[in-house]
C-alpha positions in Angstrom: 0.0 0.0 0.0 1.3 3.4 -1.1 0.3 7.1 0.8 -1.3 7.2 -2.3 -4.0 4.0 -1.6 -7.4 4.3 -0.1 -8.2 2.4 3.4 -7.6 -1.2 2.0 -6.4 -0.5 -1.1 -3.3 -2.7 -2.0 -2.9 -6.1 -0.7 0.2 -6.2 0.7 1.1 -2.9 3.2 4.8 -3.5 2.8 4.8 -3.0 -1.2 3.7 -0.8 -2.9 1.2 -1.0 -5.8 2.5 -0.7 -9.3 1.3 2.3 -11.6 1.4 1.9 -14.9 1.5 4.5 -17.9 -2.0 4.8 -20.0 0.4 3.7 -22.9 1.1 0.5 -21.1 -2.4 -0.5 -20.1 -3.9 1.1 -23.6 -1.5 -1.6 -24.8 -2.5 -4.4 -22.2 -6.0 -3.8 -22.4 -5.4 -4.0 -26.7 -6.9 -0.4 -26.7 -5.8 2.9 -28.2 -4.1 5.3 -25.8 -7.1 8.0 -26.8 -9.4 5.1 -25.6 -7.7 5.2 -21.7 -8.0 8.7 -21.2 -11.5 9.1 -22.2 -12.0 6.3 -19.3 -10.2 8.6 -17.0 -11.7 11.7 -18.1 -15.0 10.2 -17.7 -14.4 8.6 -14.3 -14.6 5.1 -15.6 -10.7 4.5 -14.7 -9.1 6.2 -11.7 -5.7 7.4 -12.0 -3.1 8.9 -10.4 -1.1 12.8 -11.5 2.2 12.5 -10.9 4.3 15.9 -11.9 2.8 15.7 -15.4 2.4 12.1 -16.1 -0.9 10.0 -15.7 -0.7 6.7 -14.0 -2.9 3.9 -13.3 -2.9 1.9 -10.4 -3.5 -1.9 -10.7 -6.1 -1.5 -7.9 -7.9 0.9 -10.4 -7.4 -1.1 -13.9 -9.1 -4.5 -11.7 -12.1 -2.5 -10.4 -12.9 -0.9 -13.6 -12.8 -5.0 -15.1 -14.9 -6.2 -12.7 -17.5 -3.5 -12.9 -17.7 -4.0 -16.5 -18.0 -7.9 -16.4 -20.7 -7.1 -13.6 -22.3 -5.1 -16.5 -22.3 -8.0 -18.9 -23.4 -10.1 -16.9 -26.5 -8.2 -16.2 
């Protein structure tokens, strides 16, 4: 868990959570990079500003998954 996490955010308090560039989950998620920051803007997909740079928490990239397979399962 980072200073940056939520109450139980992270699960493991003595590591902290990997944040990833849009680029890199626009690439993960087979997505373009436009695609990731419409999530964000929208509030779909937290993220993180750090200096100038965007970044995406792995915390924030699994929540935003499971609401949208909670979606299509509906």
């Amino acid at each position: 868990m980072t200073a940056l996490d939520g109450p139980g955010q992270g699960t493991n308090p003595t590591k902290p959570e990997t944040l990833h560039r849009a680029e890199d989950v626009a690439e993960l998620w087979h997505v373009s990079r436009t695609k990731i920051f419409e999530l964000i803007r929208t509030g779909q997909l937290r993220s993180l500003r750090i200096g100038g740079s965007r970044r995406i928490s792995e915390s924030a990239m699994a929540e935003y998954i499971s609401r949208q397979s909670e979606v299509a399962g509906s």
